[in-house]
C-alpha positions as CSV (number, residue, x, y, z in Angstrom):
1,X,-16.1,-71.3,-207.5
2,X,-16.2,-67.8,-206.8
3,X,-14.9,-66.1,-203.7
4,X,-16.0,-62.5,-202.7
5,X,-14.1,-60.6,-199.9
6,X,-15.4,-58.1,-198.3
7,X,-13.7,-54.7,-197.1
8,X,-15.9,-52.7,-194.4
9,X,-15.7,-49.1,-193.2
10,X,-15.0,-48.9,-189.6
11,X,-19.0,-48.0,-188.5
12,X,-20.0,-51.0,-190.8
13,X,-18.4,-53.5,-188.6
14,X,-21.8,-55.5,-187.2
15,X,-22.0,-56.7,-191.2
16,X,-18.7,-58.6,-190.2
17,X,-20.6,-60.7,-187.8
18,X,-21.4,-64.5,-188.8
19,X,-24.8,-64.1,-187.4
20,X,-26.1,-60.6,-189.3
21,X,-24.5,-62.1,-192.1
22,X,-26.6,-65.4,-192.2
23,X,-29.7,-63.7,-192.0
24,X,-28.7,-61.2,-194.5
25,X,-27.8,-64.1,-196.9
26,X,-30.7,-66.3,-196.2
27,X,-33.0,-63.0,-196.9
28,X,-31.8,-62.1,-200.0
29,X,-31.1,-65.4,-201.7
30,X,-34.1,-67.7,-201.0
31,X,-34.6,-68.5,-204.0
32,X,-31.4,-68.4,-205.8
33,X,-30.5,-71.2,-207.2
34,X,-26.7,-71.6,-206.8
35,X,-25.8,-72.6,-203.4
36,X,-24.4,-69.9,-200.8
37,X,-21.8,-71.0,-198.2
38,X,-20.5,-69.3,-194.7
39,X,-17.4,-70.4,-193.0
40,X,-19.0,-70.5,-189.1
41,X,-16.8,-71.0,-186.3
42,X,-17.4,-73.3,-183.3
43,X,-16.2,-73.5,-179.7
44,X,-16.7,-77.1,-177.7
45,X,-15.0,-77.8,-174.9
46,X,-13.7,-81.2,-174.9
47,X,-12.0,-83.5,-172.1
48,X,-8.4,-84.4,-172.3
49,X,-7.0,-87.7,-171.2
50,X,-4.4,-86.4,-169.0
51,X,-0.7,-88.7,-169.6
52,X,0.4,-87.3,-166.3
53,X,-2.5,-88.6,-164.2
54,X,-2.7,-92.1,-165.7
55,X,1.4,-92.7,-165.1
56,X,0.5,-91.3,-161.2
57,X,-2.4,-93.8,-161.0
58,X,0.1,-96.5,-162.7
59,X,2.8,-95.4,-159.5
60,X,-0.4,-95.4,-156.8
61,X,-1.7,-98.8,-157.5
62,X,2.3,-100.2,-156.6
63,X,2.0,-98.5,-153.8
64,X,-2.1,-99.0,-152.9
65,X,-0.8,-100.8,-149.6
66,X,0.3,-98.1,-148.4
67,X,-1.7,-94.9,-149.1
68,X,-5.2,-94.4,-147.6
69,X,-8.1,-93.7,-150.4
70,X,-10.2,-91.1,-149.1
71,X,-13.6,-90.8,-149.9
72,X,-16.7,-88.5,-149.9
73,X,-19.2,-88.6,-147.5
74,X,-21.3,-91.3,-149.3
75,X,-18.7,-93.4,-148.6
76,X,-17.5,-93.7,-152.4
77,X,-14.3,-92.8,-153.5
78,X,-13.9,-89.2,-155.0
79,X,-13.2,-88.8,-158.6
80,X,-10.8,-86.5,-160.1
81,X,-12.4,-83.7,-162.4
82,X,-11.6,-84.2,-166.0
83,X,-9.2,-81.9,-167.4
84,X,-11.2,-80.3,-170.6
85,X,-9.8,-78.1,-173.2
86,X,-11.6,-75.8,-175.6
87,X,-11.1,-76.7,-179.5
88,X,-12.6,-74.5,-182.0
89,X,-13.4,-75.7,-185.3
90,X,-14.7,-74.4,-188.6
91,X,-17.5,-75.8,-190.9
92,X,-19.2,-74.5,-194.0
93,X,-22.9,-74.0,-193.4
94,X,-25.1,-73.8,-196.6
95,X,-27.4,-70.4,-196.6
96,X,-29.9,-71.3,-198.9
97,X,-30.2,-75.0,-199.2
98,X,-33.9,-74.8,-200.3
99,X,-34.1,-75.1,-204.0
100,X,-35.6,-72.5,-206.0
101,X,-39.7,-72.4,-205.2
102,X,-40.7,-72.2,-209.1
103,X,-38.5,-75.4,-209.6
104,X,-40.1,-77.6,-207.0
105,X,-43.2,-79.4,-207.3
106,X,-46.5,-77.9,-206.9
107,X,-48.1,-80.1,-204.6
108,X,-44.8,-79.9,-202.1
109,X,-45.3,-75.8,-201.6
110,X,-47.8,-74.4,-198.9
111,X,-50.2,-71.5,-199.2
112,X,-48.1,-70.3,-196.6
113,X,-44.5,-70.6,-199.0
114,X,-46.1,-69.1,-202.1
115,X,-47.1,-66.0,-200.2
116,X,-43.6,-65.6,-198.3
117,X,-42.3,-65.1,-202.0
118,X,-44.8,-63.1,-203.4
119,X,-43.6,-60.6,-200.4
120,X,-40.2,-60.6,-201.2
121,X,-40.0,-60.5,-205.3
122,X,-42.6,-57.2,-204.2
123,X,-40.8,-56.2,-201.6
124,X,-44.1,-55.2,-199.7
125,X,-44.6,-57.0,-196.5
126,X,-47.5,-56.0,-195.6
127,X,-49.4,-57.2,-198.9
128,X,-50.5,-61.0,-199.9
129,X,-51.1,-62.1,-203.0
130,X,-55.1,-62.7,-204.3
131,X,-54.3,-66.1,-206.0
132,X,-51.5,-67.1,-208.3
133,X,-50.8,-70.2,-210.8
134,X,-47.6,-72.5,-210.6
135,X,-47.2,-74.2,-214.3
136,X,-44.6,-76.0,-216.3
137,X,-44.7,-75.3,-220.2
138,X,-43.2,-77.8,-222.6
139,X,-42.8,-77.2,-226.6
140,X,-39.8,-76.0,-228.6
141,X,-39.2,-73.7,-224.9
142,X,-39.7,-76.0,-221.6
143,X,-39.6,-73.5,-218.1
144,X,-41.3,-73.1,-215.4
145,X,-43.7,-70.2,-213.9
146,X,-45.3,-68.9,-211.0
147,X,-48.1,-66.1,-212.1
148,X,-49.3,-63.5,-209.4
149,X,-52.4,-61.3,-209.0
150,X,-52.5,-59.0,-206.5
151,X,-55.2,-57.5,-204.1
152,X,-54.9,-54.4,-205.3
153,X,-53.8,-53.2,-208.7
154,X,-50.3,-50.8,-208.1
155,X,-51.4,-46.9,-208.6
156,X,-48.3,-46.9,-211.1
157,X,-50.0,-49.7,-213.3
158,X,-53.6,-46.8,-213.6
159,X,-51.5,-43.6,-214.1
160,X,-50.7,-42.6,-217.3
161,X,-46.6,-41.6,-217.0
């Protein structure tokens, strides 16, 4: 596998944060087809069994004769809290799980998914594409194709440069 490290200027720090750099990831590789990962940290707390209290309960019920249990105001005996300690573990959450849209089948992609990438490979977000044709070809070449036509045609496609 390959491993990239990154080294940030000191004003470039918010780029260091696991949640900008999900979305950045998830953005920009959508439809890559090799899989991105992101080590994520998480913080649960968790209760503890507490050795200390279970050998005092052991010592109490000897001894229940003689101590008083004292209760709430229901009437029910009062429960000690829990003791809970925080544990922080680490997982590697896939970025782009999705495959590829031109590798999927046809009849699994919305209106709605075929648009989405017609904005990003333009990079216009504004724009939607005017129809567009998803094909597989097979002969001495097999691949597979998504065709666009746009609304408008670019001004840099009339110009002559």
């Amino acid at each position: 596998g390959t491993e990239i490290t990154l080294f940030l200027k000191e004003d470039c720090m918010e780029y260091a944060d696991e949640h900008k750099l999900s979305d950045l990831a998830k953005h920009y590789s959508e439809f890559v087809v090799h899989p991105i990962y992101l080590r994520t940290e998480t913080t649960m707390e968790v209760e503890v069994e507490d050795d200390e209290a279970e050998e005092a309960e052991e010592k109490n019920d000897d001894d229940e004769e003689d101590l008083e249990v004292k209760e709430d105001e229901d009437g029910e005996p009062k429960e000690k809290p829990k003791k809970t300690k925080e544990v922080t573990t680490f997982d590697w959450e896939v970025l782009n799980g999705n495959p590829a849209i031109w590798t999927r089948p046809k009849e699994e992609i919305t209106d709605e998914e075929y648009q989405n990438f017609y904005k990003v490979l333009t990079k216009n977000e504004i724009m939607d594409a005017e129809t567009w044709t998803h094909f597989n070809a097979e002969g001495n070449i097999n691949f597979k194709s998504i065709l666009y036509v746009p609304k408008d045609v670019p001004a840099s496609w009339t110009n002559p440069a």
